[in-house]
C-alpha positions as a Markdown table, in Angstrom:
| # | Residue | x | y | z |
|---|---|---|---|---|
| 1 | Unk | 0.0 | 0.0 | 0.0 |
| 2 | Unk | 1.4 | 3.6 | -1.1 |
| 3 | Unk | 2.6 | 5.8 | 2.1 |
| 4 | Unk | 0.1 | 8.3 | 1.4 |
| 5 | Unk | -2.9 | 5.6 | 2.3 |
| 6 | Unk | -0.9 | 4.2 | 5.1 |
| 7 | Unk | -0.4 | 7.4 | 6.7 |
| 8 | Unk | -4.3 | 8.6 | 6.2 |
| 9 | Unk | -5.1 | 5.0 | 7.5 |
| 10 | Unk | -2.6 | 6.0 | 11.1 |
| 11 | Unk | -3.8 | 9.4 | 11.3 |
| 12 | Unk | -7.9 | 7.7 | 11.5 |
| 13 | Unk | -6.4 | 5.1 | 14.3 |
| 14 | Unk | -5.9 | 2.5 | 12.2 |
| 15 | Unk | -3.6 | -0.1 | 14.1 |
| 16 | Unk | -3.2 | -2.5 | 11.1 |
| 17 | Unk | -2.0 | 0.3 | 9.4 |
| 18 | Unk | 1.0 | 0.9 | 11.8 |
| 19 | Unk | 1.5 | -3.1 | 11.5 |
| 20 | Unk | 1.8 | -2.2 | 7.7 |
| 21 | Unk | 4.1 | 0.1 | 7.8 |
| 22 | Unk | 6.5 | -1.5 | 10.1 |
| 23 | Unk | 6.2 | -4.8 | 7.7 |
| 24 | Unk | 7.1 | -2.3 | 4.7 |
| 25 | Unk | 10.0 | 0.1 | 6.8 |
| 26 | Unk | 10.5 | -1.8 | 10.4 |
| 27 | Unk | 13.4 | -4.0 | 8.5 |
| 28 | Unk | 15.1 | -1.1 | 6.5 |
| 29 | Unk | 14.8 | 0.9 | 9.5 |
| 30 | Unk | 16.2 | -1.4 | 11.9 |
| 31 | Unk | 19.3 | -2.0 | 10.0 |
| 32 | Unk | 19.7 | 2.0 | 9.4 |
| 33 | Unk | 19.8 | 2.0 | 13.2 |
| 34 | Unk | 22.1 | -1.3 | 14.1 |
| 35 | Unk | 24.8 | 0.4 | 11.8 |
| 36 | Unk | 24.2 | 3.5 | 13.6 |
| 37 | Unk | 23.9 | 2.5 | 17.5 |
| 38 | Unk | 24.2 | -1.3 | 17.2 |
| 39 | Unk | 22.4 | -4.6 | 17.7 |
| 40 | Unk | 21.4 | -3.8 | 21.7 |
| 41 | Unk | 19.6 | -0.3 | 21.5 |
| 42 | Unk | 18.7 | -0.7 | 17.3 |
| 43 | Unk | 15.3 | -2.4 | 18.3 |
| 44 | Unk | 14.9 | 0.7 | 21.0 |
| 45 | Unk | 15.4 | 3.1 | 18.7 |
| 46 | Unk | 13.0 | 1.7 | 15.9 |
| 47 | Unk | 10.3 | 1.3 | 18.5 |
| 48 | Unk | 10.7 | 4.7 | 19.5 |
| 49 | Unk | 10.2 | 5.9 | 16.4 |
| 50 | Unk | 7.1 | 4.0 | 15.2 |
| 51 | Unk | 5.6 | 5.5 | 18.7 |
| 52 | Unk | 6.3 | 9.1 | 17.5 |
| 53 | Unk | 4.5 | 8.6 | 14.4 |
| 54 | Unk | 1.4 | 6.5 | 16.2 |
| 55 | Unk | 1.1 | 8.8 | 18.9 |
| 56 | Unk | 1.4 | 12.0 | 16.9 |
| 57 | Unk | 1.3 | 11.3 | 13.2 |
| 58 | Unk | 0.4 | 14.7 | 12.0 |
| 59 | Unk | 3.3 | 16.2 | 14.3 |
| 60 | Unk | 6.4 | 13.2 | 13.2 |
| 61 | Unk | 5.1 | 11.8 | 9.8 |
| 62 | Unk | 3.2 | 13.3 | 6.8 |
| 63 | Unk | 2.0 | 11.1 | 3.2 |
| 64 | Unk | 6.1 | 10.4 | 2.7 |
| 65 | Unk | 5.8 | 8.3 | 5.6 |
| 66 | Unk | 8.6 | 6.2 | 4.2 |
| 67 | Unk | 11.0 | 9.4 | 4.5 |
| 68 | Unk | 9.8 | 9.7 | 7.7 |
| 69 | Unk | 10.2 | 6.8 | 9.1 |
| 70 | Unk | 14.2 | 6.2 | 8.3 |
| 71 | Unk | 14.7 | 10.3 | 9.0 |
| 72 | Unk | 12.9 | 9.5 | 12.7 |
| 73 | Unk | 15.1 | 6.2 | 13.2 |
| 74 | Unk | 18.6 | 8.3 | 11.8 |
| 75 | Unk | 17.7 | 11.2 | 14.1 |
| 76 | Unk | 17.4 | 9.2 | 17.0 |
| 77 | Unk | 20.0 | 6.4 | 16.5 |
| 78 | Unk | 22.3 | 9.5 | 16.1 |
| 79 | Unk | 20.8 | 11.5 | 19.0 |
| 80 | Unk | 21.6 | 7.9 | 21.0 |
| 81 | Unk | 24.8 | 7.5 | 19.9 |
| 82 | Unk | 26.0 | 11.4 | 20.2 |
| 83 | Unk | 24.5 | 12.0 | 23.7 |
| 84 | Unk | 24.7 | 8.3 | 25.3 |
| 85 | Unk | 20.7 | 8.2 | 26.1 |
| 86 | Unk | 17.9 | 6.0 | 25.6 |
| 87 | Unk | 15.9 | 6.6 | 22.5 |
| 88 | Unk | 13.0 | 8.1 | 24.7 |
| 89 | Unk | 15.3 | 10.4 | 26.6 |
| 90 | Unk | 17.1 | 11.1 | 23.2 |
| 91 | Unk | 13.4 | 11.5 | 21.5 |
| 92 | Unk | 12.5 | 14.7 | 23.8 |
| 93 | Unk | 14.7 | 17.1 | 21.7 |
| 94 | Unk | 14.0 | 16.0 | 18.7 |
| 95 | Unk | 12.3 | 18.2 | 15.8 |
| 96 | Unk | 9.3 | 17.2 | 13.6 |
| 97 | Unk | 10.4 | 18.1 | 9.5 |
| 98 | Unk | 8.2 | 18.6 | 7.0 |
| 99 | Unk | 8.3 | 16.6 | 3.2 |
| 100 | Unk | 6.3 | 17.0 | 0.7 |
| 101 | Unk | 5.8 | 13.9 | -1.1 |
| 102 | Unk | 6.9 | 13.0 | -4.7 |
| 103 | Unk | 3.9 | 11.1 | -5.8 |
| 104 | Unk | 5.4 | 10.6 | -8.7 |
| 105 | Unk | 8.7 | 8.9 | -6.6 |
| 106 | Unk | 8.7 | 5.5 | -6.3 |
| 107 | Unk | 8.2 | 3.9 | -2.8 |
| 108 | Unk | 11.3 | 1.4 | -2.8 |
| 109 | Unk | 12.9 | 1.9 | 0.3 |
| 110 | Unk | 11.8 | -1.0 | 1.5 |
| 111 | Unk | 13.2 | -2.7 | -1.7 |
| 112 | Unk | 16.6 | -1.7 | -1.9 |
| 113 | Unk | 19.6 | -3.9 | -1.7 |
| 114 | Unk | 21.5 | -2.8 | 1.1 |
| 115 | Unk | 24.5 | -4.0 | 0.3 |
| 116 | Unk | 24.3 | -3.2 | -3.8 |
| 117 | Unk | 24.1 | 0.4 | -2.3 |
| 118 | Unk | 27.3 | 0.7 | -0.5 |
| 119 | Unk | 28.8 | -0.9 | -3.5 |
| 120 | Unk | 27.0 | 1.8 | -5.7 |
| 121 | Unk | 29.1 | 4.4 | -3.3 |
| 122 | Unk | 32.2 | 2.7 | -3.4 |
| 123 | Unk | 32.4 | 3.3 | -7.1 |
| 124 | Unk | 31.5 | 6.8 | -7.0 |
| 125 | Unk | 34.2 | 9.0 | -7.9 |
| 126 | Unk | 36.2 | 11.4 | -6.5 |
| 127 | Unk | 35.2 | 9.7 | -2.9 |
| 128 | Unk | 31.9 | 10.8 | -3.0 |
| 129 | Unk | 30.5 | 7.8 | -2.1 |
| 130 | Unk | 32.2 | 8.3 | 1.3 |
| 131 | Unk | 31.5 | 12.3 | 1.6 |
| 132 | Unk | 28.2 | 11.4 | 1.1 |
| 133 | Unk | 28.8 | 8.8 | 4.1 |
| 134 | Unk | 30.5 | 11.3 | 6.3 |
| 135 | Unk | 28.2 | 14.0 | 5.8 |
| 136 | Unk | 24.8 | 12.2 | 6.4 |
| 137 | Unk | 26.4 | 10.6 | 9.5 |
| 138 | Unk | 27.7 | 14.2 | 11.0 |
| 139 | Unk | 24.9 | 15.9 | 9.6 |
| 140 | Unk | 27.3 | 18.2 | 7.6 |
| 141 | Unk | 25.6 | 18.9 | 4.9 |
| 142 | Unk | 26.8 | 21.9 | 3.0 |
| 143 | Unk | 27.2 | 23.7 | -0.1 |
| 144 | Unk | 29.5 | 21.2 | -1.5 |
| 145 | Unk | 28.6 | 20.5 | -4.9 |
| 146 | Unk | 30.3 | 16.8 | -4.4 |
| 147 | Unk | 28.0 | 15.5 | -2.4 |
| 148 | Unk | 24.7 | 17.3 | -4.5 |
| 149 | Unk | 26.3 | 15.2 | -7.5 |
| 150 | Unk | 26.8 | 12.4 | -5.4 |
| 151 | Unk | 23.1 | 12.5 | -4.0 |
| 152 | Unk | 22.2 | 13.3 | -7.8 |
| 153 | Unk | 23.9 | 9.7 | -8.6 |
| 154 | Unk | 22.2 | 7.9 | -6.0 |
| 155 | Unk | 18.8 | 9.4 | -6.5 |
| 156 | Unk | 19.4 | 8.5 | -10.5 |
| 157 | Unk | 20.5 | 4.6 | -9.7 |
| 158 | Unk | 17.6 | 4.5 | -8.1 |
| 159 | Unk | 14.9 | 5.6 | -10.2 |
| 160 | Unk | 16.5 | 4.1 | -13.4 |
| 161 | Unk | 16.7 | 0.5 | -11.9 |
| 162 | Unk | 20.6 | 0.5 | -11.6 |
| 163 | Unk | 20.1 | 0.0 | -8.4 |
| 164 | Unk | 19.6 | -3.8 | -7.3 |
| 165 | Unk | 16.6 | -4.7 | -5.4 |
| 166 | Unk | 16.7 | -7.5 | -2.9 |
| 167 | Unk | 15.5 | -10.8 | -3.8 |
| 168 | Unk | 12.8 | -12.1 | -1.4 |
């Protein structure tokens, strides 16, 4: 089911819906946050972010949910790691963000090969791959026009297919 019908579905108190999205995101957001915090606090910091979004969807998520979600689960995992707190201690000064959806985007988070994409930054050139690394890690995101062509080259694998998808 798209994001924009999941999130209508959590905003009216739908609980399957949440079940749905964590089916679709809880596995590629779990491993965003066990390569940022680890295996012990990765399931913490997952859980803390699907409450946000059922306790307050208008306030943490929005028809992109699948943005949402991974943003919510780097944002805390990073908040974790940074300041040494639990995810609901590190969830307290977090900010709610605002995306409009692409609905013309295709919704293949959930799809994507995890391991094809490292690969797809390794052979970036110039070391983009691992400016674009560093700088989503430190939150450093700047007027470099590196990492805009590197993000450019991501976004482009993606959408034309270059860009494995995992076999199920």
């Amino acid at each position: 089911m798209p994001s924009p019908e999941l999130f209508q579905r959590i905003v009216e108190g739908d609980e399957i819906a949440l079940r749905d999205t964590f089916r679709s995101y809880g596995p590629t957001a779990r491993e965003l946050a066990r390569r940022i915090v680890g295996h012990d606090q990765a399931d913490l910091v997952v859980e803390e972010a699907f409450l946000l979004i059922w306790t307050e969807p208008e306030r943490w998520a929005s028809a992109a949910l699948d943005v949402h979600v991974l943003r919510i689960v780097r944002d805390l995992a990073l908040a974790v790691r940074r300041r040494g707190v639990t995810p609901d201690l590190a969830a307290i000064d977090l900010e709610p963000f605002s995306i409009a959806p692409d609905l013309n985007a295709p919704d293949v988070v959930h799809e994507i090969d995890h391991d094809e994409l490292q690969r797809l930054m390794l052979r970036m050139p110039n070391g983009n791959g691992r400016k674009l690394e560093d700088a989503w890690l430190d939150e450093s995101f700047g007027e470099d026009e590196d990492l805009e062509e590197a993000l450019d080259d991501l976004v482009e694998g993606i959408y034309s297919g270059r860009l494995n998808r995992r076999t199920q």
